[in-house]
N, C-alpha and C positions, 0 to 999 in steps of 0.2 A: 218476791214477785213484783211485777211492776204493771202499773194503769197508767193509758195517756186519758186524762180529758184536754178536750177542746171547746173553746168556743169559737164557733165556726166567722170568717168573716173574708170579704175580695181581696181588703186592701190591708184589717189586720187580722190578727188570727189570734187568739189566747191559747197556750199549748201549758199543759201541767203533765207531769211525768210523777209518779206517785210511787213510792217503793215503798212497797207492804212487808210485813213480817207475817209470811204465810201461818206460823204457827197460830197466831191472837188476831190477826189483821188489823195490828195497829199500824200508822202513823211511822214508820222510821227516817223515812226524808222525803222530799219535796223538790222537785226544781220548775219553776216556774220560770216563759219569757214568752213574749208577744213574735209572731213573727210578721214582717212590713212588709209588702209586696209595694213597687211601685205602682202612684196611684197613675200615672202618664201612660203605663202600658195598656192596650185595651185588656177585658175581661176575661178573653181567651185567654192571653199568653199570664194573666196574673194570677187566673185557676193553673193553669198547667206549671208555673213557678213553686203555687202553694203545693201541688202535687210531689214535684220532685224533691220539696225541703223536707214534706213530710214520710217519704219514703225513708231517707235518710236516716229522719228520727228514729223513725219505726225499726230501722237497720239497728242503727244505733245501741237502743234500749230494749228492745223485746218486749215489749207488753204482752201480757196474755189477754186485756180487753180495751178496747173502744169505747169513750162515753165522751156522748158531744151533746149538744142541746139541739132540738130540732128548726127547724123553720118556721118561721110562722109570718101574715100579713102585716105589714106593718103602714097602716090609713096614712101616715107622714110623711115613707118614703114605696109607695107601693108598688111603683118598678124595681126597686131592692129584693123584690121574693126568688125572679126568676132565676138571678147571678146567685141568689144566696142557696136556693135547691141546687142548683148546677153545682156549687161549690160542696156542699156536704156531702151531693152522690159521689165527687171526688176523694173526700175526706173517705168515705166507705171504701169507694172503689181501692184508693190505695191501700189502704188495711187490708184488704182484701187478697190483693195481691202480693201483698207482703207474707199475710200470716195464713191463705187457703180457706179461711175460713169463714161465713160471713154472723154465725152464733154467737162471737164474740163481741161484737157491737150491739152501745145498749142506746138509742135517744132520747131524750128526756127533753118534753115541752118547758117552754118559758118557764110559766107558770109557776110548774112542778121544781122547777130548779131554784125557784126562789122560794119555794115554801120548805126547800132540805136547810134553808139558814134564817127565813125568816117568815111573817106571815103573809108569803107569797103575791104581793102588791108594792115592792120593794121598786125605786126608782136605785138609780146608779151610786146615790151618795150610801142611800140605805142600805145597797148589796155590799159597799164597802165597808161599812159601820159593820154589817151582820158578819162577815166572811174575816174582820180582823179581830172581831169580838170572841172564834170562835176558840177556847181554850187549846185544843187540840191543834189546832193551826198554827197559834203565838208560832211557836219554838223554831216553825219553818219561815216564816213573813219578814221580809225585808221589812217592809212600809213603802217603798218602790214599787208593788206590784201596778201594772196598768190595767182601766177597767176592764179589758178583756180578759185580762190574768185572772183578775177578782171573778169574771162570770166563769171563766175553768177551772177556779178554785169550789167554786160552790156546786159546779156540774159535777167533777169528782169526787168530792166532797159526800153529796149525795148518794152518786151507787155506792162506795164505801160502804157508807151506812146500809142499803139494800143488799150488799153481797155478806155484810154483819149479821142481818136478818137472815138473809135464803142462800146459803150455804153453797147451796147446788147450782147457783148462778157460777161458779168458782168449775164445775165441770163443765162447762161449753167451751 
């Protein structure tokens, strides 16, 4: 079975494709890549870009779930909220419309996605130190991943670990 996580983003996007072994739900491979949307295009046409690549994927590989990291304020760049909501209802939306179902998505705050690999106060060097650190991951990690990669490695990362725990996440 397969999981896409995402971390959602205008200009990149971190995209992880996770292939489980339904029996044990371990770890069997991994493909991680960033996808670039031109930054010269306006916001519309570079949501509606990420849309179509992401159908594609979605085409692609089949996931049976959705886990992306949510939105949140950011004081530094705080007209970044409104593109980055717009962008994840597209992330849904397409899922959506791929797979009919909208159960199958799970979001997961900042926070919480940094506390599935570290103790959740984690800046970017540290999300990379935690997420290469993680045993279970070696065997998939270039060392090439880009820090988006690194934050959809630890967002999938995480439901893993929740769909390990609650079973029944696994029927939606």
């Amino acid at each position: 079975m397969r999981i896409i996580s995402i971390d959602p983003g205008t200009m990149h996007c971190g995209v992880v494709v996770w292939f489980i072994n339904p029996n044990n739900l371990s770890i069997r491979d991994m493909l991680s890549f960033t996808i670039e949307v031109n930054p010269n295009l306006n916001v519309e046409d570079r949501i509606w870009l990420l849309k179509e690549k992401l159908l594609d994927i979605y085409i692609d590989f089949n996931p049976i779930h959705l886990a992306h990291e949510s939105a949140f304020l950011n004081r530094l760049r705080p007209m970044a909220y409104g593109p980055i909501y717009t962008t994840i209802n597209v992330i849904r939306k397409s899922f959506i419309d791929y797979s009919g179902s909208f159960n199958s998505i799970f979001s997961y705050p900042p926070k919480l996605v940094k506390s599935f690999v570290s103790k959740g106060t984690a800046n970017k060097d540290d999300m990379r130190s935690a997420v290469t650190n993680l045993k279970e991951l070696q065997p998939f990690l270039t060392g090439y991943e880009s820090e988006h990669e690194i934050d959809a490695l630890a967002i999938g990362y995480g439901h893993i670990l929740n769909i390990r725990q609650l079973n029944e996440l696994l029927l939606l």
